[in-house]
N, C-alpha and C positions, 0 to 999 in steps of 0.2 A: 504494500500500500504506500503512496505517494505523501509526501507531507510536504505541507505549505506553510508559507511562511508569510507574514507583511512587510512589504520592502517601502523603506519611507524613501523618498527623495526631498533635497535640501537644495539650497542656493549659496550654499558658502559657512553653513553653519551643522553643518552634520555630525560634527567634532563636540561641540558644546551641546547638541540636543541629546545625545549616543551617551554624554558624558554623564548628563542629566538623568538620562534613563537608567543609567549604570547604579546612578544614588537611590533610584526608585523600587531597582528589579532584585540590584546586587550582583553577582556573575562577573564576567572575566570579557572585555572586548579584543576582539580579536579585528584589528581596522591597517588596513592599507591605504596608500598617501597615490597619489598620482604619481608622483615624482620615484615609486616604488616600479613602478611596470617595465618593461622591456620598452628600449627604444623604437620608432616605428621602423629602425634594421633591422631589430631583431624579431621583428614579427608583431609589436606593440603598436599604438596609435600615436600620432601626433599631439605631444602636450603643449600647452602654451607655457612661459615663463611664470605665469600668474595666478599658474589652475595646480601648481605642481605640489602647496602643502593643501591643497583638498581634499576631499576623502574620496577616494575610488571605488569602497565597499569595507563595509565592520559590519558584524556578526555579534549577537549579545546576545548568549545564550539563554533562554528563559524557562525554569522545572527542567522535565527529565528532554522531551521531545522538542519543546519550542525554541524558537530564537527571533529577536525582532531584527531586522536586517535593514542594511539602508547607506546611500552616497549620497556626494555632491555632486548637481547637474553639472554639466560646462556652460559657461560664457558661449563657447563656440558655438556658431551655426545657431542662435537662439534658443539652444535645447534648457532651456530655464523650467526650475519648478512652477507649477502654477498651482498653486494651496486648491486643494478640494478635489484636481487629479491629479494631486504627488504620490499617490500609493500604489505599489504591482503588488499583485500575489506571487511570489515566489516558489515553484513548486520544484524539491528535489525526487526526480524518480529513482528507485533502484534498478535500473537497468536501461543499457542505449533503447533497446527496442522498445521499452516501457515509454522514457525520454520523446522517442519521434511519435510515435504512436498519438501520444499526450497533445504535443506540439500539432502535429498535423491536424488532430483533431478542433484544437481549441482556435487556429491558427482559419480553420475553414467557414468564410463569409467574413472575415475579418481582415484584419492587416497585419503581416509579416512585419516588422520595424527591425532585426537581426535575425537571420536564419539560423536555423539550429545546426550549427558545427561545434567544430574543436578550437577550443582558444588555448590560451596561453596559461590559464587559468583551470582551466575545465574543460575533461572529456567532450562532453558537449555541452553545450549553452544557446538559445534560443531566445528572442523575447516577440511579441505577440499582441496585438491589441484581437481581443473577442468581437465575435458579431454585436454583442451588446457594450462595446466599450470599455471592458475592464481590460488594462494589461497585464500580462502573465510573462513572468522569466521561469523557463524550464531549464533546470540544469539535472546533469547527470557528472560525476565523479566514481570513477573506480576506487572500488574498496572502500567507500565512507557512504555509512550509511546516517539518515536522519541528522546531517550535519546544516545543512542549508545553506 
C-alpha cells in the first residue's frame, strides 16, 4: 500500500516554517539546500546565485508512518507559491510498476508538469496535476520503504 504525504511549498521561507513545525511535531529534519544538488553537468538543474540557501526538499518525520514534507519554489520562470495551491500530495509507492501505474493513472485527463523518471535523487519521480486539480509527486526509491 502506497502512502502519502502533504508537500507544503514556500516562497523563500521553508526553513523557518519546517523549523516551526519541528517545535510543534518534534522529530528530526532531514532538508536539502539548492546549492546541495548536482551541477546542471552533472545531471542537476540550473541554480541561480540567489535560490542556492533555499530549501530544495526537508522531510519531518511525523508518528511511526507520516512525514510533512515541503521546498522553496524558485524565482525562476514564475514558479512562485500561491497560498491556497501550495500543497501536493506526495505519494511514495513500493515499487517502479506500483510508481507508473499510480502516475499514469492519476496523470490521465490531467496535466503531466514532470514525467515520471529517474533523477538524481530518486528511482523514479513524477509530478502530476489531476483531472480535478490536485497535484500529486509520485516517487518510488529502492529499498526505502514508507520514507516519503
Amino acid at each position: 500500500m502506497p502512502v502519502i504525504h502533504p508537500y507544503l511549498s514556500f516562497n523563500g521561507n521553508c526553513d523557518a516554517a519546517f523549523t516551526f513545525y519541528q517545535s510543534v511535531f518534534g522529530g528530526k529534519l532531514e532538508l536539502y539546500r539548492y546549492k546541495d544538488t548536482p551541477s546542471a553537468e552533472q545531471g542537476g538543474y540550473p541554480i541561480a546565485e540567489n535560490e542556492k540557501e533555499r530549501v530544495m526538499h526537508v522531510t519531518l518525520p511525523i508518528g511511526e508512518h507520516g512525514a510533512l514534507m515541503g521546498c522553496d519554489t524558485s524565482d525562476c520562470g514564475g514558479h512562485l507559491a500561491k497560498f491556497g495551491d501550495n500543497v501536493s500530495l506526495s505519494l511514495c509507492a513500493e515499487s517502479p510498476e506500483e510508481a507508473r501505474r499510480i502516475f499514469n493513472a492519476l496523470s490521465q485527463g490531467g496535466q503531466i508538469t514532470m514525467p515520471i523518471e529517474k533523477t538524481f535523487w530518486a528511482d523514479l519521480f513524477g509530478m502530476c496535476i489531476d483531472q480535478f486539480g490536485i497535484p500529486w509527486m509520485v516517487n518510488y526509491e529502492a529499498g526505502v520503504k514508507d520514507k516519503g
